[in-house]
N, C-alpha and C positions, 0 to 999 in steps of 0.2 A: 414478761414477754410482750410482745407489741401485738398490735388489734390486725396487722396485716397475717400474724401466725393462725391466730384461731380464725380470721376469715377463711387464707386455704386450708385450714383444717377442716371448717363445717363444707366449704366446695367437694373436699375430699369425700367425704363422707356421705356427701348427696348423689355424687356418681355411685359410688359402691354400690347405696341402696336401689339406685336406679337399678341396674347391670342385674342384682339379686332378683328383684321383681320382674325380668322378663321370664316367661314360663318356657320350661325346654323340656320339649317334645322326642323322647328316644323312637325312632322308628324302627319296628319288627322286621325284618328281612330287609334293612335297607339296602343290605348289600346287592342284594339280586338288582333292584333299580341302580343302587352307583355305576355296576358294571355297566348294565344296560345304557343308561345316562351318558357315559364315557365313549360306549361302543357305537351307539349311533346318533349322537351329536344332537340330541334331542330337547327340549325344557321342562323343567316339571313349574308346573303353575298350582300356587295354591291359592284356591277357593274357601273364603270364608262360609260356615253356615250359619245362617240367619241368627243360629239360639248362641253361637258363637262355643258349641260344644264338640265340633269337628273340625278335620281340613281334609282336604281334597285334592292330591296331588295328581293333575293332566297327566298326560302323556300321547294321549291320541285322540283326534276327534274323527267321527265317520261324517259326512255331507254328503244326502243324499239330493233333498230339493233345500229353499228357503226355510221350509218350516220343520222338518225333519233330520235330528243332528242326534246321534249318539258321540259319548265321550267314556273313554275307559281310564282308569287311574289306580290310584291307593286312597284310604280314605282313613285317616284317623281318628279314631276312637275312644273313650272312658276305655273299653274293654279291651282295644290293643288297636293293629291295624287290619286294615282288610281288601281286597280284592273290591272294585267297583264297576259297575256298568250304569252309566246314567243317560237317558232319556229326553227327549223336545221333541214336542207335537208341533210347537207354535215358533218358532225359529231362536228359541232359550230364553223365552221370557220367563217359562217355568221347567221343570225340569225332575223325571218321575227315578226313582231307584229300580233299575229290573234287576239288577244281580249285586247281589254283596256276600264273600266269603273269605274267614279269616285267614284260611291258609292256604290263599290266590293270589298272585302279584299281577295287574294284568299289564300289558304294552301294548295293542294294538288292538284295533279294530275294524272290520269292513262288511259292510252288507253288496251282498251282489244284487238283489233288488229287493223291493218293497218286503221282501218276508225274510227270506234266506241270507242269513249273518253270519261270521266267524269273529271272535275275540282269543288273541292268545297269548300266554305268560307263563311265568313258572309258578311250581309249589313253595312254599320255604325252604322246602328239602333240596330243591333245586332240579325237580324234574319238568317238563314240559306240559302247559297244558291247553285245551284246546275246547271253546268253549263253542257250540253249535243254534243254532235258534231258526226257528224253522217259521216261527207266527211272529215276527216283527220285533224281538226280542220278548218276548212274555214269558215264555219258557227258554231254560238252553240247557243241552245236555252237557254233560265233561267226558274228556277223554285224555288220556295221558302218553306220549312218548319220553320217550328215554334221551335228554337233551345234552347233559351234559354242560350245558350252555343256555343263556337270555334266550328265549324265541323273542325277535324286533320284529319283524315285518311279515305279512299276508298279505297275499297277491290273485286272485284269480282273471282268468284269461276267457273262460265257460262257466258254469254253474260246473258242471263235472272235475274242471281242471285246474288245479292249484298249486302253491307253491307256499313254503314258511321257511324263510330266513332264522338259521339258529345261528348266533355272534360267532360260535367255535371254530367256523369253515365249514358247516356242512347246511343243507338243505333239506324240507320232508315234503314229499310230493306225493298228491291222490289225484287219480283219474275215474273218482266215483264220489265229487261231494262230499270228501270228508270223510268217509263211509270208513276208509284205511290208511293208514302213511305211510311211506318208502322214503328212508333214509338215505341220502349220497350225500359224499363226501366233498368236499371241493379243494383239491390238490395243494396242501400249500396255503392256502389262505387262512388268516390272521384277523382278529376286527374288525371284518367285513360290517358292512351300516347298511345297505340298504338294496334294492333291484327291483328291475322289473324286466318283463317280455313283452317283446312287439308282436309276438302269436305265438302260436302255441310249442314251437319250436325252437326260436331264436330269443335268447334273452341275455341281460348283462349285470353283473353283480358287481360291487366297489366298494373302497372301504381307504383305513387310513394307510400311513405309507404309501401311498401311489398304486394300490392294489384294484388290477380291471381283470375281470376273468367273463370268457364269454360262453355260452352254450348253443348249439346247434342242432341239439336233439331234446331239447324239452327239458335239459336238467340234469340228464342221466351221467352227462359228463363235462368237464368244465377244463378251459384251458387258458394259460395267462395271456393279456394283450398290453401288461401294463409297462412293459419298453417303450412298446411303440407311442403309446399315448403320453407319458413322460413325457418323451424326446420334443413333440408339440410345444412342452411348457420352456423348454431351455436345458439351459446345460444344468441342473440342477438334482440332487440327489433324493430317489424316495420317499426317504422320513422327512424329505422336507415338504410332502404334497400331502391333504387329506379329500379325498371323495367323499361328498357329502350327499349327492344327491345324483339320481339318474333316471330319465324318463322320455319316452318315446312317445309323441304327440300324432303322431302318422307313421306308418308302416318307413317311411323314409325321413323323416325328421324326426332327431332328439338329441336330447342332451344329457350334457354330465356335469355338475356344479362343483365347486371346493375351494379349496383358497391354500395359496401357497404362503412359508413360510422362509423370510428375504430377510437378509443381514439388511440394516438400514445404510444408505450413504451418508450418511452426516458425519462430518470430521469430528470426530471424538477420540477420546482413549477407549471409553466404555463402549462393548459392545450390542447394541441394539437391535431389533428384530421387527418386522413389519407382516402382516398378514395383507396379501393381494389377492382378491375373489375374483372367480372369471366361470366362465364358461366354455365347455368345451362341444361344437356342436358338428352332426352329422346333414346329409342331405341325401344321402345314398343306402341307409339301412343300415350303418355304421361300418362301411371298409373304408371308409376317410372322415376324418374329426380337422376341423378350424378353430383355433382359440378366438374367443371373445373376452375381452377385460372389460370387469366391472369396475375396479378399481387398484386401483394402489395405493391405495391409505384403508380401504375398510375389508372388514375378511368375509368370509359366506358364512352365513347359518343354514336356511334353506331357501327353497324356490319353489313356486304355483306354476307350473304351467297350463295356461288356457287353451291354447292352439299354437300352430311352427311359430308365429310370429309374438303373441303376446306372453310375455310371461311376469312375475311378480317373486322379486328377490330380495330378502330379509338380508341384512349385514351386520356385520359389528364393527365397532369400533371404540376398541378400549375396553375395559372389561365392566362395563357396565352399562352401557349404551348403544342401543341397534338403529339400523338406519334402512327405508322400506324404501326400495327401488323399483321402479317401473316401465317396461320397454313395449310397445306398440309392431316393433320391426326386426325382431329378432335380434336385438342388441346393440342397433348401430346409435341410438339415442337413448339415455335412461334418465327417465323424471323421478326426483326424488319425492315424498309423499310424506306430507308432514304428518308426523305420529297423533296419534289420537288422545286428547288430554293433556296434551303438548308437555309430555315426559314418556317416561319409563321404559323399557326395553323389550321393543316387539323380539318372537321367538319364532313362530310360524303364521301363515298364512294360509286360509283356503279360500275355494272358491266353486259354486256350482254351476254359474255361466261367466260371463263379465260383466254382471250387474251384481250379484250375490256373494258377499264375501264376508268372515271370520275372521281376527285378528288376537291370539296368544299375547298379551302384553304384561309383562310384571315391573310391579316397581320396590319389589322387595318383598322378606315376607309379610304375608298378612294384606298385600297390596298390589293382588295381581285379578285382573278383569282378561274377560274375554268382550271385543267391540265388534262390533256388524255393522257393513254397512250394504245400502240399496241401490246404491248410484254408481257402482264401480270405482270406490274409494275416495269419493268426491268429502264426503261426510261420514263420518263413524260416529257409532252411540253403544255405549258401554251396557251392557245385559246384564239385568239384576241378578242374583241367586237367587232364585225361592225352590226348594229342595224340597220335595216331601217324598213319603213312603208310603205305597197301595196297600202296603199288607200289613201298616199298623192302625 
């Protein structure tokens, strides 16, 4: 045999062992995150820890000022996986464990001021659960509904009045804190991702397929708007539209984010597809919506809104690559903003004024940072992990 055979022989063999030696990680309850993951078009970021004997899959961050951020997730373990709430005093230069339980998946989080918190997710088993803290996350109670479904999003409007998002089409609403839930259903609806209310009355729910359903009694009942808002985008068919994002800046401006999905024009035999992001925005409390194009080459992830005029929009383009877009004027201009680290692929974006902001960026596993910056995106700096635990 010739010297070129046992060369790709020993090539061969060096992959193999390669491939062997990467360590795979089965996740406990992934399913309840894939759905979820699926359902509200969200990213999971994994965090290295330090001793390099855990990960830490994001899903939600709370920003309350610069220095005060909670993050809820899953966190992998020797002993399996588990339910996470993690902590920053100092704007995530460090970062304390207030909650961890094995059989808690969490999605979401919000503190409605300095004390008063809600975090919520499923069990394994796939019920609902609802985590409460009254002293700034130190303690939280659990409480459990009957979901059926992902709970994705918490929303309050008061300290008394709130809302949670279950993926299956239905809603749990308390008008005491948490204290009880009421179930409603929402007619019809499928994969809903996400909502919010402009008070305590009016609010708007969306999702994929082109699905907009609105309420005018606080919840208690919900009805479709998603023709009419269709019709806005073109002559195009439902499953071709996803709602990603919807938020009301002022009682009379807001918007709704998503990206449509377009046969490409390029002469070919094969047929190809393009993701176009836009915006759809209101001026009147939402009885008339105006599209705004982001683009037509890159598709929406999510969006910041700061105020009517400024906002901050995540894109993709291509399945590995995001692109952070920036507008001043309510969309009529959008500066692009070169990524942080000059790669990988922003997810989400926050922001506490428009100088303080947080950036989800992964560049694979094992390779994914959260960056802050002070200047209103001028400069971003990547936040170490340093992870520790109060109670060991």
């Amino acid at each position: 045999m010739d010297k070129n055979y046992f060369l790709n022989l020993w090539l061969f063999l060096i992959v193999i062992l390669f491939f062997l030696s990467i360590p795979v990680v089965e996740l406990q309850g992934a399913s309840t995150f894939s759905d979820y993951s699926k359902e509200k078009n969200v990213p999971v970021v994994i965090i290295g820890k330090p001793n390099g004997f855990a990960e830490i899959s994001v899903y939600d961050v709370c920003v309350k000022n610069r220095n005060h951020l909670w993050i809820v997730g899953e966190e992998v373990t020797n002993r399996g996986n588990q339910g996470v709430i993690l902590y920053s005093s100092n704007g995530g230069v460090t970062w304390e464990r207030q909650f961890t339980k094995f059989d808690t998946l969490l999605n979401d989080i919000l503190f409605i001021n300095s004390d008063l918190g809600f975090a919520i997710g499923n069990t394994k088993q796939g019920n609902g659960v609802i985590l409460k803290s009254e002293d700034r996350g130190k303690t939280w109670s659990t409480s459990y509904v009957e979901a059926n479904g992902a709970l994705l999003e918490i929303h309050f409007i008061t300290s008394e009045r709130g809302w949670i998002l279950n993926g299956n089409g239905s809603m749990f609403l308390t008008f005491n804190s948490g204290k009880t839930w009421e179930r409603v259903n929402i007619d019809k609806a499928k994969r809903i991702t996400t909502f919010d209310f402009v008070d305590k009355f009016y609010g708007l729910v969306v999702g994929n397929d082109g699905q907009v359903f609105k309420t005018d009694n606080g919840g208690k009942t919900w009805t479709s708007i998603s023709r009419r808002l269709i019709k806005i985008l073109g002559r195009i068919q439902p499953s071709q539209v996803d709602f990603k994002e919807v938020k009301f800046t002022s009682p009379n401006v807001g918007y709704i984010g998503g990206e449509l999905l377009v046969k490409s024009k390029k002469s070919n035999k094969q047929k190809t597809y393009n993701y176009h992001g836009f915006l759809l925005k209101t001026v009147d409390g939402g009885k008339n919506w105006t599209q705004i194009v982001i683009s037509k080459e890159l598709g929406f992830t999510s969006a910041e809104l700061i105020n009517d005029n400024e906002i901050w929009v995540v894109t993709t383009w291509g399945w590995s690559t995001g692109i952070i877009l920036h507008t001043v004027d309510g969309g009529k201009v959008w500066n692009r903003i070169p990524i942080p680290n000059n790669g990988g692929r922003p997810f989400r974006i926050y922001f506490d004024n428009t100088n303080n902001g947080w950036l989800l960026n992964s560049f694979g596993m094992n390779y994914d940072f959260i960056f802050s910056t002070s200047d209103n995106g001028e400069t971003w700096h990547k936040l170490n992990w340093n992870i520790y635990d109060p109670h060991i």
